[in-house]
FIKOLZA-1660 file (N, C-alpha, C; in steps of 0.1 Angstrom, whole numbers, plus 5000, padded with zeros to 4 digits):
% residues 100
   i   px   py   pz ch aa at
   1 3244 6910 8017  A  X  N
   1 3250 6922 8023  A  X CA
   1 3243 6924 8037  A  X  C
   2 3254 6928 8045  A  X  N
   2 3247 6926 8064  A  X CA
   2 3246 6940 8063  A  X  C
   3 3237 6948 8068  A  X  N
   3 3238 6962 8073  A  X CA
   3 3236 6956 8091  A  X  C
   4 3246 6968 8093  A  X  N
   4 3243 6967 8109  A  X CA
   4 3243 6984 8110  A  X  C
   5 3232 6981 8119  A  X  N
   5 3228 6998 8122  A  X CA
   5 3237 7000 8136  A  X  C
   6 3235 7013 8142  A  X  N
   6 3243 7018 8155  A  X CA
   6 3231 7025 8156  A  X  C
   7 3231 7032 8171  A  X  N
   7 3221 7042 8173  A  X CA
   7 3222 7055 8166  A  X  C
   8 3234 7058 8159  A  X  N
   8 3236 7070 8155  A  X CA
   8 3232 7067 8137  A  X  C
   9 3236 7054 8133  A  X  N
   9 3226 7054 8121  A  X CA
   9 3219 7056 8119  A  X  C
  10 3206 7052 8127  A  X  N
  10 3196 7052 8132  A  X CA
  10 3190 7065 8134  A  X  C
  11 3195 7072 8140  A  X  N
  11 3192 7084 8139  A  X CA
  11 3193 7096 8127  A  X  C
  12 3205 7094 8128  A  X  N
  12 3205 7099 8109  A  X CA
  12 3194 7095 8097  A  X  C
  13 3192 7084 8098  A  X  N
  13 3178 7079 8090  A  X CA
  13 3167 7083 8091  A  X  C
  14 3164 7083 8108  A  X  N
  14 3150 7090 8110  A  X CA
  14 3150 7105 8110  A  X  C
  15 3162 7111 8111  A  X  N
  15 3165 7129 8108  A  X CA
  15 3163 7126 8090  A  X  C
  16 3167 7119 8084  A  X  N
  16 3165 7120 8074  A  X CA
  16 3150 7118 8067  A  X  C
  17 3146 7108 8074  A  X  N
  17 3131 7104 8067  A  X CA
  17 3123 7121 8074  A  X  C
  18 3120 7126 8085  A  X  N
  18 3115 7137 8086  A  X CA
  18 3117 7152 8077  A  X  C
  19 3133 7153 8071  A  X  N
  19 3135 7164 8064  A  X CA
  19 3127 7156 8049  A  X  C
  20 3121 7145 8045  A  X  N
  20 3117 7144 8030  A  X CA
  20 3104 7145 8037  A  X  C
  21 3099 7143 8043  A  X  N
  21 3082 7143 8050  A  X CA
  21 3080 7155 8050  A  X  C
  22 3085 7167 8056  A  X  N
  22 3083 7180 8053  A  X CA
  22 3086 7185 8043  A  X  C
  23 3092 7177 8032  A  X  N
  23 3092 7180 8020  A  X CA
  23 3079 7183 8015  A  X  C
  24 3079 7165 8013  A  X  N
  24 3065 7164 8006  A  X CA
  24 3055 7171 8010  A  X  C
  25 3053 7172 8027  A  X  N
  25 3042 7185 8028  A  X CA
  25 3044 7196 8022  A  X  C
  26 3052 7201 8022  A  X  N
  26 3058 7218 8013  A  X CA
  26 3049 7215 8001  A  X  C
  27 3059 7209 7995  A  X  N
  27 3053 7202 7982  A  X CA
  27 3037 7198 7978  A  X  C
  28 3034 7193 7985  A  X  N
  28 3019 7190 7985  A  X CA
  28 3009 7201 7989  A  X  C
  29 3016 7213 7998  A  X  N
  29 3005 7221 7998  A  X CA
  29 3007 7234 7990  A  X  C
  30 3020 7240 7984  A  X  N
  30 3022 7248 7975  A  X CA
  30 3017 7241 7963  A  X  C
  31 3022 7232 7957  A  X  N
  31 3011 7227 7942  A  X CA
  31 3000 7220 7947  A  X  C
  32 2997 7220 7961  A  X  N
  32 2981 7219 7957  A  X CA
  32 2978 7200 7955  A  X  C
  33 2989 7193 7956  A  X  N
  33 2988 7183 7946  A  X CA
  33 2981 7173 7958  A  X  C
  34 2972 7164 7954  A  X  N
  34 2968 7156 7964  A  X CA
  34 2977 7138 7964  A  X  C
  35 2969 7131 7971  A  X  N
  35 2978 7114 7976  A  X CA
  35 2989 7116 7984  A  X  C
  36 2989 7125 7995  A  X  N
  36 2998 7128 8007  A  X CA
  36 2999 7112 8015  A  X  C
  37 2988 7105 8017  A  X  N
  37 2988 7098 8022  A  X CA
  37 2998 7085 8017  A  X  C
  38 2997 7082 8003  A  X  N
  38 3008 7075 7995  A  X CA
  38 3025 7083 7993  A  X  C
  39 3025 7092 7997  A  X  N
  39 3039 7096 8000  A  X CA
  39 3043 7093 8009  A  X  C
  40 3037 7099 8021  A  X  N
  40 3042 7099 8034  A  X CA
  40 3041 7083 8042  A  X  C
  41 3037 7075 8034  A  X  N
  41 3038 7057 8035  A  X CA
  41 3045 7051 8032  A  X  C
  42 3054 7060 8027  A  X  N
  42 3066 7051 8017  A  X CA
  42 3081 7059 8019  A  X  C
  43 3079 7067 8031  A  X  N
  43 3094 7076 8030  A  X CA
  43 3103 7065 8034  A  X  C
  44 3098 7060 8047  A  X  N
  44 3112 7051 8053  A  X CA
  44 3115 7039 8047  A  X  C
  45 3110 7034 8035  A  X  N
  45 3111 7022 8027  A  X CA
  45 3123 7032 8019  A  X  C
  46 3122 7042 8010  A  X  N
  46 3126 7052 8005  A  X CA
  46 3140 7059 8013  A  X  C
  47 3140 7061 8023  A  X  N
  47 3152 7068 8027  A  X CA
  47 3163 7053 8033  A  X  C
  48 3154 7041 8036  A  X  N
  48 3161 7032 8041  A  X CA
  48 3171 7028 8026  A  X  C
  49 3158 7027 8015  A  X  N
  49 3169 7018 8005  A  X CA
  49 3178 7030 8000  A  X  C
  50 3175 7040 7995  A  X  N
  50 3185 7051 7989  A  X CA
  50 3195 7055 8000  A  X  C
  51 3196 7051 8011  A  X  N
  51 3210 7055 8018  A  X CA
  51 3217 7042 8028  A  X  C
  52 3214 7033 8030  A  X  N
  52 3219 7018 8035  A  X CA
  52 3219 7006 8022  A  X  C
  53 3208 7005 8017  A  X  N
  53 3206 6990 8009  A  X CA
  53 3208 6994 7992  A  X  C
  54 3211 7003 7983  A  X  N
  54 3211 7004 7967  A  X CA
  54 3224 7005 7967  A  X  C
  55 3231 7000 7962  A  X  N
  55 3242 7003 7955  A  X CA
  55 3243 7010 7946  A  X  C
  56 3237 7027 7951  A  X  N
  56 3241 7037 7940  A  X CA
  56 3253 7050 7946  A  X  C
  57 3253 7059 7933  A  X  N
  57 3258 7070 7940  A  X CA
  57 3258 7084 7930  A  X  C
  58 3252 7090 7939  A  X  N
  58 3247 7102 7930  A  X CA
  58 3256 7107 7921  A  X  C
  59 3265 7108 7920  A  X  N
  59 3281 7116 7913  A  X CA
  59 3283 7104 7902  A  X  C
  60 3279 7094 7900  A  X  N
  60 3275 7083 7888  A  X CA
  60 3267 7078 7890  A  X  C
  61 3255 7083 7884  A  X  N
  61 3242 7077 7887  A  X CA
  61 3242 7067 7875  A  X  C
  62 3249 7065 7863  A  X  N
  62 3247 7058 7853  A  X CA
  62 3258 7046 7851  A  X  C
  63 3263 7046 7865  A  X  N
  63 3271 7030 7870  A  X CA
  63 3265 7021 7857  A  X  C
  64 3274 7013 7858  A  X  N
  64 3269 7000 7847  A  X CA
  64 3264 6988 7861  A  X  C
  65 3275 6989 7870  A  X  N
  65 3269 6983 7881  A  X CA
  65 3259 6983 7891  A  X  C
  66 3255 6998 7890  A  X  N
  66 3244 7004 7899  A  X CA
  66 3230 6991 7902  A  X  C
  67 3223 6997 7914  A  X  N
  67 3208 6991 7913  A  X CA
  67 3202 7000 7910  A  X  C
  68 3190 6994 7906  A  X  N
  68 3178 6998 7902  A  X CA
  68 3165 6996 7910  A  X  C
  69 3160 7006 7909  A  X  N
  69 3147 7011 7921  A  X CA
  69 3140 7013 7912  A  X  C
  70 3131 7009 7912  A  X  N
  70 3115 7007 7905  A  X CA
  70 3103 7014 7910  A  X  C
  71 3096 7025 7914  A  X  N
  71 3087 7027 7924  A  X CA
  71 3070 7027 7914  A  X  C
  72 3065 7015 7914  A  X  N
  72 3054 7011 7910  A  X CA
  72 3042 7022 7916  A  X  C
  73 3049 7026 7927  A  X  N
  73 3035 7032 7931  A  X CA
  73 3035 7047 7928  A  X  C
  74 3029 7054 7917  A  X  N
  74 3029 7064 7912  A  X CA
  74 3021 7075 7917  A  X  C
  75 3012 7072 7928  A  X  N
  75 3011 7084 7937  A  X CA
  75 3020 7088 7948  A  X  C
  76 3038 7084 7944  A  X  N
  76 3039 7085 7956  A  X CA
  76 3051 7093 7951  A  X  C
  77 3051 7097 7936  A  X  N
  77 3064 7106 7931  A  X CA
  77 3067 7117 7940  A  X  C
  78 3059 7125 7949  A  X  N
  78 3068 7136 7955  A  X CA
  78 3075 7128 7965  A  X  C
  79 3076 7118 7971  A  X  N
  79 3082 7111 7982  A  X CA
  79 3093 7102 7975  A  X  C
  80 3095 7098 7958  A  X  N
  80 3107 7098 7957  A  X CA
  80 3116 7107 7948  A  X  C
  81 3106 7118 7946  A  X  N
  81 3113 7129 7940  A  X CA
  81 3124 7140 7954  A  X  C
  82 3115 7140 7963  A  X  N
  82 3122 7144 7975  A  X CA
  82 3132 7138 7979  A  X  C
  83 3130 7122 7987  A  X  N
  83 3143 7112 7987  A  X CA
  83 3154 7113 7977  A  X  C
  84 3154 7113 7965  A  X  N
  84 3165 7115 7953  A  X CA
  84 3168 7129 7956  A  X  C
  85 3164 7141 7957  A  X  N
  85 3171 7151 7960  A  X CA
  85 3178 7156 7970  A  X  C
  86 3172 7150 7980  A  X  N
  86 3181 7148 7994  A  X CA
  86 3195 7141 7999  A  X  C
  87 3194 7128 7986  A  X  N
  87 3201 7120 7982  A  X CA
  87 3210 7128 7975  A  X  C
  88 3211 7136 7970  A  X  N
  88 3220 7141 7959  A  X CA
  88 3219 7142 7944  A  X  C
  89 3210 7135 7938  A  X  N
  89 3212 7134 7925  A  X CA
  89 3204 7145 7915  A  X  C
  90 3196 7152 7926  A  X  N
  90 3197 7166 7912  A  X CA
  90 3194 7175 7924  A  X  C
  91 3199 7191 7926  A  X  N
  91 3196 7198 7934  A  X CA
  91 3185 7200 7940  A  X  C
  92 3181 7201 7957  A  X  N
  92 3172 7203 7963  A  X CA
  92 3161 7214 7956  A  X  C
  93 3165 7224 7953  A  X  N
  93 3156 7237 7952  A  X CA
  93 3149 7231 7932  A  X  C
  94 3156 7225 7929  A  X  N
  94 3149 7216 7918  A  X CA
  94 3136 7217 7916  A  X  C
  95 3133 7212 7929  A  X  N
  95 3119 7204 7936  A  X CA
  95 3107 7218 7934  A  X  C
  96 3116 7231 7937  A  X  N
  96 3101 7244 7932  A  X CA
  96 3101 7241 7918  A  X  C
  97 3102 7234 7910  A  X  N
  97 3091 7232 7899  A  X CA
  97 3083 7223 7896  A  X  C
  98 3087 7213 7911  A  X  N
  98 3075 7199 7907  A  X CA
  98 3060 7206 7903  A  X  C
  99 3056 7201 7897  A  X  N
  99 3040 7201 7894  A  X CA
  99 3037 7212 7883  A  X  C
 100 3055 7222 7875  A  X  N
 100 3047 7229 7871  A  X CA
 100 3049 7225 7861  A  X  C
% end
């Protein structure tokens, strides 16, 4: 699969990677929760694959065809708990219960 970007892709990606970065700060300083540093290292891997490179889609997330995203790195769940809600697949305001 070729992705070809435009400048306006491009932009939209980086408007998007910024609205989950302020997430996870929200998120990180209302629960308090620490490894900011491991979130905020992994957005644009995260916003690149969930909106150009996975073959998913939030409205059938249980595709028989779908990909599969794996995120090994487990300090970095508010950064793909954010990305997935921005993405669509479960409501943004969701997110005021992370941590409780």
């Amino acid at each position: 699969m070729q992705i070809v970007q435009t400048d306006k892709n491009l932009m939209e990606l980086e408007n998007m990677a910024r609205l989950v970065r302020a997430k996870i700060l929200e998120l990180s300083y209302v629960n308090k929760t620490p490894h900011l540093g491991s979130s905020l290292s992994c957005v644009d891997i995260l916003v690149a694959s969930y909106w150009k490179a996975l073959k998913i889609d939030p409205q059938n997330p249980k595709a028989a065809n779908r990909d599969r995203f794996i995120l090994s790195k487990g300090h970095a769940a508010t950064a793909q708990y954010s990305a997935l809600a921005y993405r669509g697949f479960f409501p943004l305001d969701l997110l005021e219960t992370y941590s409780k």
